[in-house]
C-alpha positions, 0 to 999 in steps of 0.5 A, a space after each residue: 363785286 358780290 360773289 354769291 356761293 351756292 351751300 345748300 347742303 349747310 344752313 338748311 333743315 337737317 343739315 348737320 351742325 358740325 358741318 354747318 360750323 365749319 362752313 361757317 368758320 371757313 367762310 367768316 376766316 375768309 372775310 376776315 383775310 379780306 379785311 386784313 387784305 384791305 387793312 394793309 393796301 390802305 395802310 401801304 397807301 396812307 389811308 387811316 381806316 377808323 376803328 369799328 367802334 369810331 366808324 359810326 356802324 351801327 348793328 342792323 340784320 343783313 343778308 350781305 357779308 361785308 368786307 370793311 369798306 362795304 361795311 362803313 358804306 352801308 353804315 349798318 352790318 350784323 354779327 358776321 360783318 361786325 365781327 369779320 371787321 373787329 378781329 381783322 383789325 385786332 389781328 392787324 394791330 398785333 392782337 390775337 383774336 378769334 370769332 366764337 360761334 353760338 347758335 340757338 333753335 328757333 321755336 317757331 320753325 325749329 331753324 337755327 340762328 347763330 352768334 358770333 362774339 370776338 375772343 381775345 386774350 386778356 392779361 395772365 391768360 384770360 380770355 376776354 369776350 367781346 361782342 360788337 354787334 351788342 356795342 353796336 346796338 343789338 338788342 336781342 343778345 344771346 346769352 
């Protein structure tokens, strides 16, 4: 199912950058529930899901939000998708996990990109970053 959402008040020239990474944060929270949601009925079944790192996923631009099973079908997500599935299954294991937004002006038309990275905890408190679309083959990381 592909449920389009029309937000032409948020990603647009002007826009406003706090609304914009809030629309953001609820949407990609939204995603990662749904894998959570899908985690948990394949475990109910007996299904073993394959660790993203395992799944043969590889980074690829996209326009699409998908959910872990989308995901692998295709083969190929970016930033959103991957990191939607990384903290789903941190978060399912146990583990707490937090997407981490970044964002960045683009010379040539003044738009705004975004990155998500993964944050967790690490030991004695630290926070650890990860960043799945870099492990999974991108090449133009922010920094």
């Amino acid at each position: 199912m592909q449920i389009p959402l029309g937000i032409s008040f948020a990603f647009s020239p002007g826009s406003d950058k706090e609304v914009n990474a809030e629309v953001l944060r609820i949407l990609l929270e939204t995603l990662i529930e749904v894998n959570l949601v899908y985690l948990r009925s394949a475990a109910e079944r007996g299904l073993s899901v394959p660790h993203l790192y395992d799944s043969g996923v590889r980074y690829g631009r996209t326009e699409s939000w998908d959910s872990l099973p989308d995901l692998y079908a295709k083969g190929r997500g970016d930033c959103k998708s991957l990191t939607a599935a990384f903290v789903a299954q941190l978060r399912h294991e146990g583990h707490r996990a937090l997407p981490q937004f970044r964002w960045g002006i683009r010379p040539a038309d003044g738009g705004i990109d975004y990155h998500i990275l993964v944050i967790t905890d690490g030991q004695n408190g630290y926070q650890i970053a990860h960043d799945p679309s870099k492990v999974l083959g991108m090449k133009d990381v922010f920094s």
